[in-house]
N, C-alpha and C positions, 0 to 999 in steps of 0.2 A: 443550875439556876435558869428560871427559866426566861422569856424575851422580856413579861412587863417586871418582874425582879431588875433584869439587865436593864430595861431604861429607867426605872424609878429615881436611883442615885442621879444620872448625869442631867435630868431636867436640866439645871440651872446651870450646867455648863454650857449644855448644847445650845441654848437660849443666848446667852452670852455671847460662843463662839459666832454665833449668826451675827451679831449685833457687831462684834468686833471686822467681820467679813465683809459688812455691806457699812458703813459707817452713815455713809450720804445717803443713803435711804432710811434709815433710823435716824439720825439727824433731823431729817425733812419731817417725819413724824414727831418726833420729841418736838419741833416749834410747835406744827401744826394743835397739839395738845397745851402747850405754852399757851397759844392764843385763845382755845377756847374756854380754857378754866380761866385765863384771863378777863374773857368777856362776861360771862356766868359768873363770878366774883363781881365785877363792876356794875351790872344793873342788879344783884342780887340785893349788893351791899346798897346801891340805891332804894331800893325797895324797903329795905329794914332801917333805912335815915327815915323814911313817911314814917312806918308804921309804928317806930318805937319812936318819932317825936312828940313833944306835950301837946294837950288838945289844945294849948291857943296859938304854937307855933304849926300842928299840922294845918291847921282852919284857917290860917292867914292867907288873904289873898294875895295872887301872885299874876303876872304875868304870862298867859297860855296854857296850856290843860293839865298844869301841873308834875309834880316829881312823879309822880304812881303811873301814871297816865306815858310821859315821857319812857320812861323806863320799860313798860310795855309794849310799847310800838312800836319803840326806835332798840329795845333787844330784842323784840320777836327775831327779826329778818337778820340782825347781826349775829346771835347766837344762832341760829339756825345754819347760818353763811359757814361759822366756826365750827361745829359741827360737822357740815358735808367737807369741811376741808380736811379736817378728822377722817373721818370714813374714806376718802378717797386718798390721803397718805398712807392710809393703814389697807387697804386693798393693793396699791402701787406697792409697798413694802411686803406683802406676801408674794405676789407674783415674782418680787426677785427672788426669792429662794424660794423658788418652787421644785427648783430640780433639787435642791441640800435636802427639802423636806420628803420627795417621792425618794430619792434615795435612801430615806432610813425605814421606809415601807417594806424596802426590796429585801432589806435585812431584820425583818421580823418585827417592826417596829409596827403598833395596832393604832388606829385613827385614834382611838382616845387618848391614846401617848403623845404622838405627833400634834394632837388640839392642846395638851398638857403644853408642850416648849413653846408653840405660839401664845399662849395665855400668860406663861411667864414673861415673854419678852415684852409685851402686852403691858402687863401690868406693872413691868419693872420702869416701863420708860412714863408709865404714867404716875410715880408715884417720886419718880426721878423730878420730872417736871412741876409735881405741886407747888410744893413749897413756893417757888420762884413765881410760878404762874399766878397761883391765888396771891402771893404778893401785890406784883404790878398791878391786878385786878383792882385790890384794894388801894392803894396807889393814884388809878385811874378815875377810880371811884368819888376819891375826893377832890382830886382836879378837876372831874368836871360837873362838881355839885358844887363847888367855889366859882364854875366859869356860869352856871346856867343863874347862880344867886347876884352875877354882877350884871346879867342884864333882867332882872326883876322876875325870872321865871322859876326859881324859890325862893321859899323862907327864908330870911337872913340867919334867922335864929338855927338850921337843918344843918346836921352834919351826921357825919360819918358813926355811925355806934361800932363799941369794938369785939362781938357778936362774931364767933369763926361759924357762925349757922350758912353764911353766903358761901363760904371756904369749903364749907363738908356740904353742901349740894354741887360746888362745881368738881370737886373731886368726885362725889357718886353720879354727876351726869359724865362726866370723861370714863370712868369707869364702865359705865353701863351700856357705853355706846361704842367703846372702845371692844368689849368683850362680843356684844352683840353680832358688831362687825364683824369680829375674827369668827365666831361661828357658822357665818354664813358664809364670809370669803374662804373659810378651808374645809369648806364642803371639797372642792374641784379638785382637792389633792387626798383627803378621806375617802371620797364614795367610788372612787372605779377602784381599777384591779391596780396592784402595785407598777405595773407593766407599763398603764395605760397612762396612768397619772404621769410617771416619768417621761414617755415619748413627745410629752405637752409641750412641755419646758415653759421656759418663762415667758412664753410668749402666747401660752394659752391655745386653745382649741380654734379651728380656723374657722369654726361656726360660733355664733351669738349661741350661748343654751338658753332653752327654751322658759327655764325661768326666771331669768333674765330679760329675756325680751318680751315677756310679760307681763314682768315689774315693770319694762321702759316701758309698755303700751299702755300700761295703768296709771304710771306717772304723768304720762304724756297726758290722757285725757283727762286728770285732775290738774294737770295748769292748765287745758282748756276751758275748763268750767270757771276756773279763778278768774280768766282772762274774759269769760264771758258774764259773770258775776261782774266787774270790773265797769264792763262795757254799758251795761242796762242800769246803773246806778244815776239816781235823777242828775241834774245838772250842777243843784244845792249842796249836793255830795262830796265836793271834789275832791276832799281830804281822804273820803274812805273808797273812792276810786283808786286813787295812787296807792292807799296800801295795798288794796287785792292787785291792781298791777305791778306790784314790785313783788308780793309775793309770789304771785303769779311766772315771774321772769329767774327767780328761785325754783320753783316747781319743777319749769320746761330747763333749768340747768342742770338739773339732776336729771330728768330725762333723759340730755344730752348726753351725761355720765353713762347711763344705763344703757344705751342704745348707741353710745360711741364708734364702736367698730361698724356701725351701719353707719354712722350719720357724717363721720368723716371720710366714707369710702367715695361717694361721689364730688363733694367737691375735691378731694384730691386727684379722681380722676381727670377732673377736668382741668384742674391747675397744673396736674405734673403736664403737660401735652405742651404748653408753652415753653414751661420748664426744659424738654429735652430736645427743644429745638433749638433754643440758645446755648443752652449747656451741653452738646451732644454726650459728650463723656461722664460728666459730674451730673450732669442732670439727670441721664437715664439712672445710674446706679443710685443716688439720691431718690429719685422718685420708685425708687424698685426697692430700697429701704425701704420707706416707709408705708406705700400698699404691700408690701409683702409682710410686715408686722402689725397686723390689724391692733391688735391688744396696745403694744408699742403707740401708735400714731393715735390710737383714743387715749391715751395716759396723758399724752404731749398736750392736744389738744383741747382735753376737757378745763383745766384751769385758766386758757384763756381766755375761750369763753365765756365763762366765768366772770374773769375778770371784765370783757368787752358787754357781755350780757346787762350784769348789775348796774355798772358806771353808766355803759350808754342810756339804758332805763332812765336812771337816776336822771339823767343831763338832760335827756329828751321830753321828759312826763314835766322837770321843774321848767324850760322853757315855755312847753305850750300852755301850764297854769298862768306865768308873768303875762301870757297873748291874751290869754283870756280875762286876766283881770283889767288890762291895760282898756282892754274892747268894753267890759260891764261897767270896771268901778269899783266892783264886789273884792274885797279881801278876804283871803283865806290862809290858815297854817302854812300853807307852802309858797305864801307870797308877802305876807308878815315880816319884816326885816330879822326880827329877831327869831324867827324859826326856820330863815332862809339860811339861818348860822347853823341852827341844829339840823338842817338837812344836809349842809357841805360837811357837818362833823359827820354825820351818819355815812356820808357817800366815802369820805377820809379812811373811816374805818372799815368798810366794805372793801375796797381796792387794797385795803392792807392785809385783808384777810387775802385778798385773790390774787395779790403779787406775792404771798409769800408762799399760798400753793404753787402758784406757778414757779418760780424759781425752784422753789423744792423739789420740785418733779422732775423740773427738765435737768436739772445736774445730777440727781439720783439716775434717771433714765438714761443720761448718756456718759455717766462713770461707768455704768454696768458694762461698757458694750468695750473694754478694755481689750477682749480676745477679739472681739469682732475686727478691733484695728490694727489688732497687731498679724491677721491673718492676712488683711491687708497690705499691710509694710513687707509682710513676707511674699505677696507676688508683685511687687514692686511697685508699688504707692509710693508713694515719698509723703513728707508733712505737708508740702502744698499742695498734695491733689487731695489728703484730706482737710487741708481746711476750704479746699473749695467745696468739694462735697457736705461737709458739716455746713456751709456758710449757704447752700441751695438748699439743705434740708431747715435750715432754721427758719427763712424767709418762706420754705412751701407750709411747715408748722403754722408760723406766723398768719399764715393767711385763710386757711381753712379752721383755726380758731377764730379767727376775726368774724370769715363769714358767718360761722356757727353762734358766735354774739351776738352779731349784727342782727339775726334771723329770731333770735329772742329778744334783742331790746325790740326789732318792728313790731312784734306782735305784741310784747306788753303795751310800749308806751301809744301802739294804734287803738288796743281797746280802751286807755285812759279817754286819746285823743276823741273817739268817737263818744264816750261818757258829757266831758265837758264840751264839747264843739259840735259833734254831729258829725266828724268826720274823721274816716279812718288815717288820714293821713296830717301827722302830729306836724310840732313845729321844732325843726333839727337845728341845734345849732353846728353849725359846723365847725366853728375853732374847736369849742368843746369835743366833739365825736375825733377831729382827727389828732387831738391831744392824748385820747383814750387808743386808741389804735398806732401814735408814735409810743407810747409806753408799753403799749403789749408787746411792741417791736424793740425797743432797747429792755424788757426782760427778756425776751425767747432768745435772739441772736447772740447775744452774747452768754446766757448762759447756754446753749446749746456748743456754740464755736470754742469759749474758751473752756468750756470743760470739759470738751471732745479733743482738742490738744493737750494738755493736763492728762487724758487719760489716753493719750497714745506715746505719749514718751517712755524714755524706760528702752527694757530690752525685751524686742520684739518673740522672741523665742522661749524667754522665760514665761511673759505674759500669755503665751498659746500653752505651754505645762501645764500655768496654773501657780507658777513659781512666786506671781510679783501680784498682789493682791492689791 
């Protein structure tokens, strides 16, 4: 029998056995998928309440640019949020079994066999999560086409139709973005020599590959253009400034993604240096963690970001509209009471998207690293010098995500600021921003610390085998 004979039967094992191996990393994916067939079911399902209502309940005047209009604007940016959190769970979840997957290279297993068990897993977790996902979507859907009709922004008459057409698009956009992804992220384990791939490990190549970092360059200057599109919009605008600046602050987060192992190497340089002057011991090893796992320390980092990026955006571009209306007079959508609601929902569901990458990521990332501490304990660690350790890498995390936000909301919410004001420099609230940034810190800290003890307990010698999974 020959190799693709030998792998054809066990697909759906080996596919399985993975899933059963990394749990918290398939977990993290399975929400991630949860949320965004959730979101694509809820303005889907919006969308098909307009189109299939009677012509005198779709015509009825409403309060603000109506359902069709809502649902466009305000799911661009969150289906899209849902989406990248997709893509970057499903990248994060390949990279842990990077070494299980070059291992079945070594033993004759052909790249199209190996794309075969990740497409299974792939497609198993996302069909796992339908059902459930396009539930709450629908679910969502009518909660909040009941909340947007109690304050006069639809038809009394609009509701939900019971049409699974929103369901089998959000199932065929998960699907298709889902599979898309894994094609491209298992490239880096497909195209070298069996040999090569394996030496990698999960921590990936110690260089950005080159097309990569030409996605991130082309990424990069397509949120410039957004953000300069944003910038040069008349002053009369200022609704369609904030969206190209929130999109915009989307664009440069994926960026971020793409160009992570660059983008987080110098502020972490410059952070670890404080770090190991206070922490001589825990600090230096802490900071030698995480620049020595480039791959690792952009995983961590990217969903905070994220998280810090969109929110502070959000908070920053909605104060300096209140400045500006406060100064003209002029109201506009984002200064209107009742679309000041549907902005805090938008900004609600954003941050739930980005806390729930985040957390995702960092308990997956730091289950994984179970040998790593047990290798520790073996030259004489104890559990308090890794939670100090874990508790200086969560706080160095912490902060070169933050910066990384922070460096995306200036730049979006500066080119709204200079759209409606004239000047690049917006109006910051501060309670707001440093409420964004204590939150980013009670998700990294403790999911970094408490699932770094979680995953160092046990018996150290087993865990270095292989024994205690």
């Amino acid at each position: 029998m020959n190799a693709m004979n030998a792998m054809n039967g066990p697909v759906p094992a080996l596919s399985l056995g993975q899933i059963r191996r990394r749990p918290a990393a398939f977990a993290g994916l399975a929400t991630a998928l949860f949320l965004a067939m959730a979101a694509v079911t809820l303005f889907g399902s919006l969308v098909a309440a307009q189109l299939t209502a009677p012509e005198g309940v779709a015509r009825a005047p409403v309060a603000g640019p109506g359902v069709l209009v809502i649902a466009a604007a305000f799911g661009e940016i969150a289906v899209l949020v849902a989406l990248f959190v997709v893509v970057n769970a499903l990248g994060f979840t390949l990279r842990q079994q990077h070494r299980d997957l070059a291992l079945l290279r070594t033993v004759a297993a052909t790249p199209r066999q190996v794309r075969r068990v990740v497409r299974a897993q792939v497609l198993g977790t996302v069909l796992l999560t339908a059902v459930p996902g396009c539930a709450a979507g629908a679910l969502a859907a009518r909660a909040f086409l009941a909340a947007l009709q109690r304050r006069g922004m639809a038809a009394p008459g609009l509701h939900v139709p019971g049409t699974p057409v929103p369901m089998l698009i959000a199932l065929g956009v998960a699907l298709l973005v889902g599979l898309a992804a894994t094609a491209v992220a298992v490239r880096r384990i497909t195209r070298p020599a069996p040999a090569v791939a394996l030496t990698e490990g999960t921590d990936g190549p110690r260089r950005i590959g080159v097309l990569r970092l030409s996605a991130g360059v082309a990424v990069l200057t397509g949120g410039a253009l957004l953000l300069r599109l944003a910038a040069t919009r008349p002053a009369g605008e200022l609704d369609k400034a904030g969206q190209a600046s929130l999109l915009g602050s989307l664009v440069l987060s994926v960026a971020v993604a793409l160009l992570g192992p660059l983008a987080a190497r110098a502020p972490a340089a410059v952070l670890g240096l404080p770090l190991r002057a206070l922490f001589p011991r825990t600090g230096w090893l802490a900071d030698a963690n995480l620049r020595g796992h480039a791959a690792r320390l952009s995983s961590a980092v990217v969903p905070v970001a994220l998280l810090v990026g969109l929110s502070g955006t959000m908070l920053i571009m909605t104060s300096t509209a209140e400045r500006v209306a406060r100064a003209t007079g002029a109201a506009t959508s984002v200064t209107k009471a009742s679309d000041i609601w549907l902005r805090q929902a938008e900004l609600g569901l954003l941050v739930c998207f980005a806390a729930v990458s985040t957390v995702n990521t960092l308990v997956a990332l730091t289950a994984d690293r179970r040998r790593e501490f047990a290798l520790l304990r073996l030259v004489g660690a104890t559990r308090r010098h890794l939670l100090r350790m874990l508790s200086v890498e969560a706080l160095l995390t912490t902060a070169v995500g933050v910066l990384l936000g922070a460096a995306v909301a200036a730049a979006a919410s500066g080119a709204f600021s200079w759209a409606v004001r004239g000047s690049v420099v917006p109006v910051v609230p501060g309670a707001g921003c440093a409420w964004v940034v204590l939150g980013a810190a009670a998700l990294t800290v403790p999911g970094i610390v408490g699932t770094g003890l979680w995953a160092s307990g046990g018996s150290a010698v087993e865990s270095v085998g292989g024994a205690r999974r």
